[in-house]
Backbone as XML, in Angstrom:
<?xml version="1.0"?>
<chain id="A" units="angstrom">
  <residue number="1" name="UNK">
    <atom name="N" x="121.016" y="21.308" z="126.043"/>
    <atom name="CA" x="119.674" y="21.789" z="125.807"/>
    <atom name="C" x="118.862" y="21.701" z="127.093"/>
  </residue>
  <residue number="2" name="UNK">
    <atom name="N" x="118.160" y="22.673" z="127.478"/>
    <atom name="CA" x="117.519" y="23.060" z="128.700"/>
    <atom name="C" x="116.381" y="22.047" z="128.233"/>
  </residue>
  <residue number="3" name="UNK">
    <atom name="N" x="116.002" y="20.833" z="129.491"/>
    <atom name="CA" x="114.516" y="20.183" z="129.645"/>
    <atom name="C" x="113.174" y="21.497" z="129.747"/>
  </residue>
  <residue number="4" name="UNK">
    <atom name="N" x="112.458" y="20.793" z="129.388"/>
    <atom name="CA" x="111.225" y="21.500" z="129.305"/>
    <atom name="C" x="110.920" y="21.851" z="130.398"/>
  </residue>
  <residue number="5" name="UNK">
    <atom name="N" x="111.169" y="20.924" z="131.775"/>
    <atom name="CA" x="110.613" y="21.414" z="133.396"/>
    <atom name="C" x="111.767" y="22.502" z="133.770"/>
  </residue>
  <residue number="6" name="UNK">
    <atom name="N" x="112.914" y="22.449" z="133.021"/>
    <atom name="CA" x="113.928" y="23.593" z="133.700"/>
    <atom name="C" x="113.995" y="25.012" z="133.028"/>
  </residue>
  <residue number="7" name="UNK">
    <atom name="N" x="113.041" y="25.059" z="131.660"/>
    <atom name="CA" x="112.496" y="26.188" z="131.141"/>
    <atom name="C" x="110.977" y="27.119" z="131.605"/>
  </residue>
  <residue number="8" name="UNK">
    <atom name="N" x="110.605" y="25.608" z="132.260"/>
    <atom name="CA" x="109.346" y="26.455" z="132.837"/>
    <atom name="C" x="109.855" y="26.965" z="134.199"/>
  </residue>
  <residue number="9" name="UNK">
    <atom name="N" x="110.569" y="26.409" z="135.097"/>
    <atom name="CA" x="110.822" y="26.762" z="136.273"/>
    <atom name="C" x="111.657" y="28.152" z="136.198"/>
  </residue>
  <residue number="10" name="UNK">
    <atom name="N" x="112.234" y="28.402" z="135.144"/>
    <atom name="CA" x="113.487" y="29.135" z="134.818"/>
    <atom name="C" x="112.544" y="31.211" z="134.221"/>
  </residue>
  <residue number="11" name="UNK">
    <atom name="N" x="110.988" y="30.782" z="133.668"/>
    <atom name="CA" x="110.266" y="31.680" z="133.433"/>
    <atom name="C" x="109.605" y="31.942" z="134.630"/>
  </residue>
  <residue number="12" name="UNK">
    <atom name="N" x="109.166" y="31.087" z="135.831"/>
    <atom name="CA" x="108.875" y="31.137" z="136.389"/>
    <atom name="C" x="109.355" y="31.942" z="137.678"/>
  </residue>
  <residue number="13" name="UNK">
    <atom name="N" x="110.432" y="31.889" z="137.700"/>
    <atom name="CA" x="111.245" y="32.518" z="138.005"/>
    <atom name="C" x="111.535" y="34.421" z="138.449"/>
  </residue>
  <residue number="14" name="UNK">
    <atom name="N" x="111.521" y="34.632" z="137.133"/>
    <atom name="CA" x="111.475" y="35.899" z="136.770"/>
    <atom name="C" x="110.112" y="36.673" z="136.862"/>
  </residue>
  <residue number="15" name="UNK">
    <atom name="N" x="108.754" y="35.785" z="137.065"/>
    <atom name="CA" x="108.011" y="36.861" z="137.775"/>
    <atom name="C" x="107.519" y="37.461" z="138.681"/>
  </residue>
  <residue number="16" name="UNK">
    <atom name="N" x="107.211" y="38.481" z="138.956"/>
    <atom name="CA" x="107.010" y="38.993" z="140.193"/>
    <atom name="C" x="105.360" y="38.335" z="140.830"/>
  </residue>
  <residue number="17" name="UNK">
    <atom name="N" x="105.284" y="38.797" z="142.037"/>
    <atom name="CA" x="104.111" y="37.948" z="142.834"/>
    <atom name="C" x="102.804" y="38.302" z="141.925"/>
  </residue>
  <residue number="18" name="UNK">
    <atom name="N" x="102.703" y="39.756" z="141.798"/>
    <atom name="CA" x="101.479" y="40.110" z="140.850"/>
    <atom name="C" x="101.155" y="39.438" z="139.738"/>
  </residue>
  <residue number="19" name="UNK">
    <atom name="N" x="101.851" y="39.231" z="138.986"/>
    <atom name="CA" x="102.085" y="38.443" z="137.538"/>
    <atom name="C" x="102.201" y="36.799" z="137.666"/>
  </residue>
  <residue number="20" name="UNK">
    <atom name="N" x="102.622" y="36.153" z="138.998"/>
    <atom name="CA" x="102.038" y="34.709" z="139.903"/>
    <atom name="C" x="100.571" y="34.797" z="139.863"/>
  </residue>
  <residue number="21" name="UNK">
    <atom name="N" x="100.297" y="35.808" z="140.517"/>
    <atom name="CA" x="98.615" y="35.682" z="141.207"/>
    <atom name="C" x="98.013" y="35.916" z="139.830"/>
  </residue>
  <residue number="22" name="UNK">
    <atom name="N" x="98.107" y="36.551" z="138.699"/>
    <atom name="CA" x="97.336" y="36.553" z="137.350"/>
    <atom name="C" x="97.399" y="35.252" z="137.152"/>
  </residue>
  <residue number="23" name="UNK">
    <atom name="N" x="98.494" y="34.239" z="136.838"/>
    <atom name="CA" x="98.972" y="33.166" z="136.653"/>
    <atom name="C" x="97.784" y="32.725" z="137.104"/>
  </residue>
  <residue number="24" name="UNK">
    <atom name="N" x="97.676" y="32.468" z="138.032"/>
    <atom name="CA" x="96.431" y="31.776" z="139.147"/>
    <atom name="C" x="95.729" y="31.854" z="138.785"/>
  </residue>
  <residue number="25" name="UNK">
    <atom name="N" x="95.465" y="33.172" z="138.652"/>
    <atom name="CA" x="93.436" y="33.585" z="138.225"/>
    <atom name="C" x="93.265" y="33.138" z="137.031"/>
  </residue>
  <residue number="26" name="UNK">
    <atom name="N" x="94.162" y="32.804" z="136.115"/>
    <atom name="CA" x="94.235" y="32.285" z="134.877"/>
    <atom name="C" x="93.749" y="30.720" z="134.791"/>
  </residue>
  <residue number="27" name="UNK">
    <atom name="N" x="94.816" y="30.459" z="135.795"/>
    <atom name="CA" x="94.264" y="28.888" z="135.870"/>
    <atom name="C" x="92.843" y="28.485" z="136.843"/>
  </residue>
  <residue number="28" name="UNK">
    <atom name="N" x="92.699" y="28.997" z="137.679"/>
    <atom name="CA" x="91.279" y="29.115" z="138.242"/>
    <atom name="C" x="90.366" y="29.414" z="137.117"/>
  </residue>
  <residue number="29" name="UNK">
    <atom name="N" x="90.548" y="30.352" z="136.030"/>
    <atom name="CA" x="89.432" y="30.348" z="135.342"/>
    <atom name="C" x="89.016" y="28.977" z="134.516"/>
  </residue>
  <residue number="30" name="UNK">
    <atom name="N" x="90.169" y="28.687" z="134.269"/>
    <atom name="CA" x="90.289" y="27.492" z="133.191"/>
    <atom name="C" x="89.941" y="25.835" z="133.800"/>
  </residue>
  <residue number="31" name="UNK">
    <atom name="N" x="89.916" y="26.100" z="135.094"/>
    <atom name="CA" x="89.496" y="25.160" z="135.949"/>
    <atom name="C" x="88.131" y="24.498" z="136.006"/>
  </residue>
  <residue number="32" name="UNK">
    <atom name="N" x="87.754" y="25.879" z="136.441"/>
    <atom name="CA" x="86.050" y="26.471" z="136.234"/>
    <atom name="C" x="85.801" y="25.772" z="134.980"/>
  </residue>
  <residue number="33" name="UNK">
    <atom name="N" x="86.196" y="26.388" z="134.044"/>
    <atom name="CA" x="85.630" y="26.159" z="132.525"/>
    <atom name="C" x="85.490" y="24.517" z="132.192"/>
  </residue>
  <residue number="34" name="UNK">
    <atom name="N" x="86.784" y="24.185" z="132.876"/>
    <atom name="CA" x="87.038" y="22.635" z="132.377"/>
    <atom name="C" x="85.664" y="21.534" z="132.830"/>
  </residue>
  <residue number="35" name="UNK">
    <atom name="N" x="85.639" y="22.219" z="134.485"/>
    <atom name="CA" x="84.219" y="21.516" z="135.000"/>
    <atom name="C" x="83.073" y="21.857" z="134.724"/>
  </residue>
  <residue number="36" name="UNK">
    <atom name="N" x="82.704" y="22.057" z="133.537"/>
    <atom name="CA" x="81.387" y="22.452" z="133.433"/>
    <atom name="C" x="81.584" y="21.441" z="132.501"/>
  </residue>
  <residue number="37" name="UNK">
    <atom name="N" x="82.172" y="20.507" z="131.172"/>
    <atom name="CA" x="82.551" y="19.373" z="130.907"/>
    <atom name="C" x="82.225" y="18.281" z="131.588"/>
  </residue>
  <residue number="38" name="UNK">
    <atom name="N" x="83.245" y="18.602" z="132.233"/>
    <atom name="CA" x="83.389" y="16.922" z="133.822"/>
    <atom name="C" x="81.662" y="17.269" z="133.802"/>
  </residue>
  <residue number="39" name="UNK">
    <atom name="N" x="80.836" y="18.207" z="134.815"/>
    <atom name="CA" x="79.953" y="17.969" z="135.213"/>
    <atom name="C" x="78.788" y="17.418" z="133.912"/>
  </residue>
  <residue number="40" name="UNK">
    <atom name="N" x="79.134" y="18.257" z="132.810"/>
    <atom name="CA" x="77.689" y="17.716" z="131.785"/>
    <atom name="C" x="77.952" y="16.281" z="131.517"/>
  </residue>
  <residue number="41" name="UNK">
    <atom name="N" x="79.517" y="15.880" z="131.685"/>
    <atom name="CA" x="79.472" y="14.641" z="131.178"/>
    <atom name="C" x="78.619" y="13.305" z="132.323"/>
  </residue>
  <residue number="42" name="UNK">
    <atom name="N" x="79.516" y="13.362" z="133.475"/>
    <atom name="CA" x="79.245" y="12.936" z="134.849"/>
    <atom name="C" x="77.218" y="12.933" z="134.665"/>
  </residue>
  <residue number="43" name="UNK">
    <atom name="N" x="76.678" y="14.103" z="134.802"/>
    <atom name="CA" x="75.231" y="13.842" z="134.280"/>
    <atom name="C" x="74.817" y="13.213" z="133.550"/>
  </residue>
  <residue number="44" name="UNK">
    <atom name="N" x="74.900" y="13.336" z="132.432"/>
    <atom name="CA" x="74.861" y="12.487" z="131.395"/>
    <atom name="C" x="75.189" y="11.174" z="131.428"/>
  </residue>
  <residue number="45" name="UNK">
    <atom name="N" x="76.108" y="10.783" z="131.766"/>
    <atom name="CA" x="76.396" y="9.645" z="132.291"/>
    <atom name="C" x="75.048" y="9.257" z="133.016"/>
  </residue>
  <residue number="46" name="UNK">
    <atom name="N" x="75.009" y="9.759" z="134.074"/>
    <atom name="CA" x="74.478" y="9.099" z="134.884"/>
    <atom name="C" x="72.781" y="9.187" z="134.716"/>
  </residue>
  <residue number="47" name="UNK">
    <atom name="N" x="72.056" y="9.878" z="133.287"/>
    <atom name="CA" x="70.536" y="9.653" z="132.870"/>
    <atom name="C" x="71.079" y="8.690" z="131.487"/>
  </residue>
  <residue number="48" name="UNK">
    <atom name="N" x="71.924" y="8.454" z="130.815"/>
    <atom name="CA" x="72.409" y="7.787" z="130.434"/>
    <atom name="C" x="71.855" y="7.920" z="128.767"/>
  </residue>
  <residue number="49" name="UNK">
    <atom name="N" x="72.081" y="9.621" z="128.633"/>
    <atom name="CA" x="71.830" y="10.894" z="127.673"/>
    <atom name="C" x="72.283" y="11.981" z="127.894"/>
  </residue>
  <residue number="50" name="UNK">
    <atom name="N" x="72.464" y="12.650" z="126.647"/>
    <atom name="CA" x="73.283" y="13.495" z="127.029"/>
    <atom name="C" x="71.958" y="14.614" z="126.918"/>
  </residue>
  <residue number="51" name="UNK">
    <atom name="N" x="72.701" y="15.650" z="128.194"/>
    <atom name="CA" x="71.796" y="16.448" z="128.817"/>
    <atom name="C" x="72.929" y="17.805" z="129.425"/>
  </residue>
  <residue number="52" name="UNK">
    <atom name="N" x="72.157" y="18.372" z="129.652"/>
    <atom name="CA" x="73.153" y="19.991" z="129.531"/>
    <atom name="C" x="72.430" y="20.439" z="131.006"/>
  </residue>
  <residue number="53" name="UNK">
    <atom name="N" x="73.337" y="20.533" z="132.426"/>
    <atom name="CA" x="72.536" y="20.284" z="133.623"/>
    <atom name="C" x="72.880" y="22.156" z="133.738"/>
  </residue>
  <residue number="54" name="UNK">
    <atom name="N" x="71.829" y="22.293" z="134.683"/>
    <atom name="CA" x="72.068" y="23.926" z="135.468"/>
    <atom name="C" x="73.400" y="24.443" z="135.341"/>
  </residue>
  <residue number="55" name="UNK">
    <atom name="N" x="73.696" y="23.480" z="136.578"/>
    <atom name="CA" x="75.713" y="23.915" z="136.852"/>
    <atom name="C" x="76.665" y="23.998" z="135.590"/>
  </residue>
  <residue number="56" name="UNK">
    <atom name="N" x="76.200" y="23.458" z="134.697"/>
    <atom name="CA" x="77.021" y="23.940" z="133.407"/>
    <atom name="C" x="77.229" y="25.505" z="133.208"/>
  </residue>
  <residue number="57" name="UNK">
    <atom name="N" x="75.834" y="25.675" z="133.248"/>
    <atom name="CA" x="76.069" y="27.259" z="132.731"/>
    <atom name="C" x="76.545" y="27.939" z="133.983"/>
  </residue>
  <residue number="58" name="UNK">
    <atom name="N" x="76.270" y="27.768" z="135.393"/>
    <atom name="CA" x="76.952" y="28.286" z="136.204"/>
    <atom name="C" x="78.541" y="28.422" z="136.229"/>
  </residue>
  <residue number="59" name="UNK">
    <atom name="N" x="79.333" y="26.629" z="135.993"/>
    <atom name="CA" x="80.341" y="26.508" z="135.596"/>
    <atom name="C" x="81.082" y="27.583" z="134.531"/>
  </residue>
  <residue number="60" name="UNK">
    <atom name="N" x="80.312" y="27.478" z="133.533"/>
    <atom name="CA" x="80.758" y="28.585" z="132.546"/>
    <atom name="C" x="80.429" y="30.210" z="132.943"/>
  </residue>
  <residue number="61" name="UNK">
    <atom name="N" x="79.744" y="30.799" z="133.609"/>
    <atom name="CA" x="79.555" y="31.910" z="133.897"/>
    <atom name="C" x="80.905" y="31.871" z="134.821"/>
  </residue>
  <residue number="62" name="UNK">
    <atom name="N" x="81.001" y="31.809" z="135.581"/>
    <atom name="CA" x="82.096" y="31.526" z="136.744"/>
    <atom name="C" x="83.600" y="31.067" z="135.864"/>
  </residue>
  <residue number="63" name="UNK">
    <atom name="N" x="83.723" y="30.238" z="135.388"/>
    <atom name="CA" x="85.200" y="30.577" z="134.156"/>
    <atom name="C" x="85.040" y="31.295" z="133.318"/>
  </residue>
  <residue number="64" name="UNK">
    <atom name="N" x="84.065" y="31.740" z="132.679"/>
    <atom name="CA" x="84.044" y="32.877" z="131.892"/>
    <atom name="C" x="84.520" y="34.003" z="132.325"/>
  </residue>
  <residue number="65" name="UNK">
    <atom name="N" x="83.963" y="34.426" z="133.764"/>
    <atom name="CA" x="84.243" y="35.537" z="134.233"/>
    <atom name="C" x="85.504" y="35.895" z="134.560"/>
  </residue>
  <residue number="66" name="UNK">
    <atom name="N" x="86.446" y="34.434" z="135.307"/>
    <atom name="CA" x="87.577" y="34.755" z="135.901"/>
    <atom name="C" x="88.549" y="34.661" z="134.531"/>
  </residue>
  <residue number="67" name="UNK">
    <atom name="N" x="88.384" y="34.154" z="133.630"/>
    <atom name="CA" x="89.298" y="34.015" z="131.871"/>
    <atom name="C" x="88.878" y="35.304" z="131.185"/>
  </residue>
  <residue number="68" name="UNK">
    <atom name="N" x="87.556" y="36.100" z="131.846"/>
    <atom name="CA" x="87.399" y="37.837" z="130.904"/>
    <atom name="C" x="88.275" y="38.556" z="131.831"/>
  </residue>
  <residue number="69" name="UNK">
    <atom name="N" x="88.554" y="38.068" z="133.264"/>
    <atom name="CA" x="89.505" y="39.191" z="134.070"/>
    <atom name="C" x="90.516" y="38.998" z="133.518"/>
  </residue>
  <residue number="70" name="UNK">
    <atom name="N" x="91.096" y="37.728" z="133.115"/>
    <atom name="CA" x="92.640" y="37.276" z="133.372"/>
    <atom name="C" x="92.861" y="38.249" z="131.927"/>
  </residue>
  <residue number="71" name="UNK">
    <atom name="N" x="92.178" y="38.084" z="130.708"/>
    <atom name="CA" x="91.993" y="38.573" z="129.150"/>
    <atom name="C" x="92.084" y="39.825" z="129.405"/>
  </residue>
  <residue number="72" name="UNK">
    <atom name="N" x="91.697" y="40.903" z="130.403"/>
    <atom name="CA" x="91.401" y="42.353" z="130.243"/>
    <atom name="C" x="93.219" y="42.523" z="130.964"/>
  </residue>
  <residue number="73" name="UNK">
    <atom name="N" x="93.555" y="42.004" z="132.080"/>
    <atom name="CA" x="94.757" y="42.168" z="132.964"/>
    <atom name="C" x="96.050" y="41.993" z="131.110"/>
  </residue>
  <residue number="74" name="UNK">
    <atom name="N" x="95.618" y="40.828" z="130.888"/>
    <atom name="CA" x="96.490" y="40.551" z="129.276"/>
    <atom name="C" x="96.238" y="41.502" z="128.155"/>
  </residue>
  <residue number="75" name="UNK">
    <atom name="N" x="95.830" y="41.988" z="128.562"/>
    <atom name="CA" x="95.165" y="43.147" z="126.906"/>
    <atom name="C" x="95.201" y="42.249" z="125.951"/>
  </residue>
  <residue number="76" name="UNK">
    <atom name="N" x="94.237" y="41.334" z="125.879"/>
    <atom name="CA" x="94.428" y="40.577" z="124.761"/>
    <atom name="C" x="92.867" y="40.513" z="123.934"/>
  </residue>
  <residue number="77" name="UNK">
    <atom name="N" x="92.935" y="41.267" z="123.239"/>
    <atom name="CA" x="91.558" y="41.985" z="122.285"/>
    <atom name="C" x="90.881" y="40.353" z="121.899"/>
  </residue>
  <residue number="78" name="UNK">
    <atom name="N" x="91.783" y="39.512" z="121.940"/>
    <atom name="CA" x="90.967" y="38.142" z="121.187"/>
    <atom name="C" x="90.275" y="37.765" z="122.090"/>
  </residue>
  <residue number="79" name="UNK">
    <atom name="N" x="91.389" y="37.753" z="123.012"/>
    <atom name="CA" x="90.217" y="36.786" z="124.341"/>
    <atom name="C" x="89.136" y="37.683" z="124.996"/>
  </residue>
  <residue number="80" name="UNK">
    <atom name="N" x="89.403" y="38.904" z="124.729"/>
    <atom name="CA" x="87.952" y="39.904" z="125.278"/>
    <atom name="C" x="87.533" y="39.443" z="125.106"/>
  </residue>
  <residue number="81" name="UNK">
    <atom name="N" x="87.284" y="39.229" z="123.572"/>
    <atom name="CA" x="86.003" y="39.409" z="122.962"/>
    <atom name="C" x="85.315" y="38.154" z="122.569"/>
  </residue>
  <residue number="82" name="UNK">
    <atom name="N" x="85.944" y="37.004" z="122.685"/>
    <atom name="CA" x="85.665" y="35.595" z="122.954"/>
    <atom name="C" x="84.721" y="35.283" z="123.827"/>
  </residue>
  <residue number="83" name="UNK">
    <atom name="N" x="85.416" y="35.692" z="124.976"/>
    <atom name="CA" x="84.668" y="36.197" z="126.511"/>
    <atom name="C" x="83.830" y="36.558" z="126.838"/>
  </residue>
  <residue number="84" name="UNK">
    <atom name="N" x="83.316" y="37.911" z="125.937"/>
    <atom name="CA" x="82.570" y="38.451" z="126.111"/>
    <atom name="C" x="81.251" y="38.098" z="125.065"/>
  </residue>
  <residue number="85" name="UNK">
    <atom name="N" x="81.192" y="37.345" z="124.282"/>
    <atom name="CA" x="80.129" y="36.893" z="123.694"/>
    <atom name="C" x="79.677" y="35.627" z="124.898"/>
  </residue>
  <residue number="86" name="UNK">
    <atom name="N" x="80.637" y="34.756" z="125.035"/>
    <atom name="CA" x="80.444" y="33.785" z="125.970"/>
    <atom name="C" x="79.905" y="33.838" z="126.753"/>
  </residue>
  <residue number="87" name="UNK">
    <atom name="N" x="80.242" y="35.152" z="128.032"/>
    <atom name="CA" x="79.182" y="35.452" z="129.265"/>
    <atom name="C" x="77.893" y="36.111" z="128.639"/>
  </residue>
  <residue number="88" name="UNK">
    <atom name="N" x="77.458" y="36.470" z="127.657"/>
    <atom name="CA" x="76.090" y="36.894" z="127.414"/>
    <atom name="C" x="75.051" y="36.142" z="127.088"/>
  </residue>
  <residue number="89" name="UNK">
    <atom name="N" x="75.765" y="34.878" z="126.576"/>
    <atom name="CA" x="75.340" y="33.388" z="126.383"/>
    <atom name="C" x="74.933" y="32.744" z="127.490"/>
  </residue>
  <residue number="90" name="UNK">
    <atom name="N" x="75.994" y="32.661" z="128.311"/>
    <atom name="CA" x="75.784" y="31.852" z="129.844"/>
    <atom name="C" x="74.858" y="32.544" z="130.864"/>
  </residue>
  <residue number="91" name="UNK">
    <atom name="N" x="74.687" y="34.001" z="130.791"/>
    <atom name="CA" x="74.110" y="34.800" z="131.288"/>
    <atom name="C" x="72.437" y="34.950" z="131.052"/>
  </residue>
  <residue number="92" name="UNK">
    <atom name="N" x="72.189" y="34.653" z="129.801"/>
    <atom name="CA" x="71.036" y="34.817" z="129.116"/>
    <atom name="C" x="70.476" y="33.014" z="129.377"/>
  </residue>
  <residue number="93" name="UNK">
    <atom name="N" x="70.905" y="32.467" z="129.693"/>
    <atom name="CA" x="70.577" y="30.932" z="129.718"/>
    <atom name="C" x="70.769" y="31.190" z="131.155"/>
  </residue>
  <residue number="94" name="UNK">
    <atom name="N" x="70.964" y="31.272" z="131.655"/>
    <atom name="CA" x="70.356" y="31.238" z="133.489"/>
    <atom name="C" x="69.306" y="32.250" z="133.326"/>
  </residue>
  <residue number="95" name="UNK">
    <atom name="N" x="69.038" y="33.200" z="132.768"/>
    <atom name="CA" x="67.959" y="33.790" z="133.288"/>
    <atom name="C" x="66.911" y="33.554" z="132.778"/>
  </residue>
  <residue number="96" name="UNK">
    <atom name="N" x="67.274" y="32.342" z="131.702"/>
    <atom name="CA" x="65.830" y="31.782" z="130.623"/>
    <atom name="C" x="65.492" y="30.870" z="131.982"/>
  </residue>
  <residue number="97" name="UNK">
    <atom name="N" x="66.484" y="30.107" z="132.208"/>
    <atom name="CA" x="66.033" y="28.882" z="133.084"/>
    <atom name="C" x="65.160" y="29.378" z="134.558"/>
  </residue>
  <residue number="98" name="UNK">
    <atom name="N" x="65.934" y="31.016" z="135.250"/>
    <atom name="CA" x="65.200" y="31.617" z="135.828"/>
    <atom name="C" x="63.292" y="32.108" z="136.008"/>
  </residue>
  <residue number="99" name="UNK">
    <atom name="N" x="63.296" y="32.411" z="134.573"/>
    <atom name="CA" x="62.134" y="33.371" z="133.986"/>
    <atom name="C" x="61.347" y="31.492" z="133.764"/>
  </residue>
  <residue number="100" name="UNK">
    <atom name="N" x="61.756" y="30.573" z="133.645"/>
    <atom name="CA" x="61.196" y="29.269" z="134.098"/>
    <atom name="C" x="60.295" y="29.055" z="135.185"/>
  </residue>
  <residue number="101" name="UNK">
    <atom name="N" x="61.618" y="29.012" z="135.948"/>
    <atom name="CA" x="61.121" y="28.383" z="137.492"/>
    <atom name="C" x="59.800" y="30.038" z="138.141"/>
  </residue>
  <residue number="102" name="UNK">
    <atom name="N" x="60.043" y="31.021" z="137.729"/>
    <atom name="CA" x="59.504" y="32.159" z="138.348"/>
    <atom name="C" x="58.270" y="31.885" z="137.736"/>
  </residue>
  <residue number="103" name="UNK">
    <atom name="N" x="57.564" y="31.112" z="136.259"/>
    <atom name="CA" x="56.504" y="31.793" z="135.788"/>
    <atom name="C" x="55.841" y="29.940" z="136.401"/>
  </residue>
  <residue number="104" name="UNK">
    <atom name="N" x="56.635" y="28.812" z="136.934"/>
    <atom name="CA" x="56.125" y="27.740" z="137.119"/>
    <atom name="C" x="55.783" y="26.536" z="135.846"/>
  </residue>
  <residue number="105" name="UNK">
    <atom name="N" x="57.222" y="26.761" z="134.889"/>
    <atom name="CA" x="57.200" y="25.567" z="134.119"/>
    <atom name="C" x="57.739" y="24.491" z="134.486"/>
  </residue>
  <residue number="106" name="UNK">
    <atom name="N" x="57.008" y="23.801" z="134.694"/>
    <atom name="CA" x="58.230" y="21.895" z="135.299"/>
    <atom name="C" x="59.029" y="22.018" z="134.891"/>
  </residue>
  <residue number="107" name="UNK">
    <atom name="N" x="60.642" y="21.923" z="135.574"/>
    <atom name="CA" x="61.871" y="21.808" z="135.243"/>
    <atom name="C" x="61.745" y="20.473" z="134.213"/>
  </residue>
  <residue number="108" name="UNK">
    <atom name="N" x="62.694" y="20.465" z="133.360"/>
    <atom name="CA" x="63.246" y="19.489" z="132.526"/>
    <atom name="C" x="63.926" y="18.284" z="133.047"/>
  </residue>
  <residue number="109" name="UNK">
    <atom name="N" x="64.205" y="17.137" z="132.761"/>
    <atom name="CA" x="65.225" y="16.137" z="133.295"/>
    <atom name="C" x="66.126" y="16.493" z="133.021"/>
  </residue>
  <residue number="110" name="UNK">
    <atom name="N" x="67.113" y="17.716" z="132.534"/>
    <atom name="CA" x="68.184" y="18.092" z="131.990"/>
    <atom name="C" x="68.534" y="19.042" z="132.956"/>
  </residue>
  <residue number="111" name="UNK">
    <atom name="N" x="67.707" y="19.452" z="134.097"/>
    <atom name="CA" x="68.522" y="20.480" z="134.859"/>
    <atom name="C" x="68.738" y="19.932" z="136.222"/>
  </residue>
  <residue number="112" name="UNK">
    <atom name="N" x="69.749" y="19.040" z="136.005"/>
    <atom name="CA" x="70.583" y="18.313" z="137.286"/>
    <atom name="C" x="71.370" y="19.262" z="138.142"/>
  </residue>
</chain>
C-alpha cells in the first residue's frame, strides 16, 4: 500500500508547470485567508477583546481574490459563488471604514 507522502508526490508528479503555478495561487490564496485569523486573533489578544482590526478585511479581500481566481481557473460554480458573495462583503466594509475616515468619524479601538 502506497504511504500517503508517496501518493502525493506521485500526483504531483503528473502535472504540468501551469497546473503547479494554479497549485500556488491556490495556496497563496488560502494563506491570505488564514491570516486574517492569526491577525484578528494576535489583536485581540493584545486589547485583550475581541475586536475585528482593518487588516482583516484587507486580509480577506486579498484571499478572497486570489481563491475567486484559483475557483474561476477550476470551474468550480461552488466556489464562485462563495467567493463572490465574500468579496462584496470585504469590499463594502473597507469602503464603510473608508466613507469613515473621509467624513472624520474617530476611528474605533477595533481598527488596529
Amino acid at each position: 500500500m502506497q504511504s500517503l507522502t508517496e501518493a502525493v508526490s506521485a500526483y504531483f508528479t503528473t502535472l504540468g508547470t501551469r497546473e503547479l503555478l494554479w497549485i500556488a495561487i491556490g495556496f497563496a490564496g488560502q494563506f491570505l485567508f488564514m491570516m486574517r485569523f492569526l491577525w484578528q486573533w494576535i489583536q485581540s489578544e493584545r486589547q485583550q477583546r475581541s475586536i475585528i482590526p482593518i487588516a482583516f478585511w484587507y486580509f480577506s479581500l486579498a484571499g478572497g481574490v486570489t481563491l475567486f481566481a484559483y475557483a474561476v481557473h477550476r470551474l468550480d460554480p461552488v466556489f464562485i459563488a462563495g467567493q463572490s458573495l465574500g468579496l462584496t462583503v470585504y469590499t463594502r466594509n473597507l469602503l464603510l471604514i473608508r466613507r469613515e475616515k473621509q467624513i472624520g468619524i474617530p476611528p474605533r479601538m477595533d481598527e488596529s
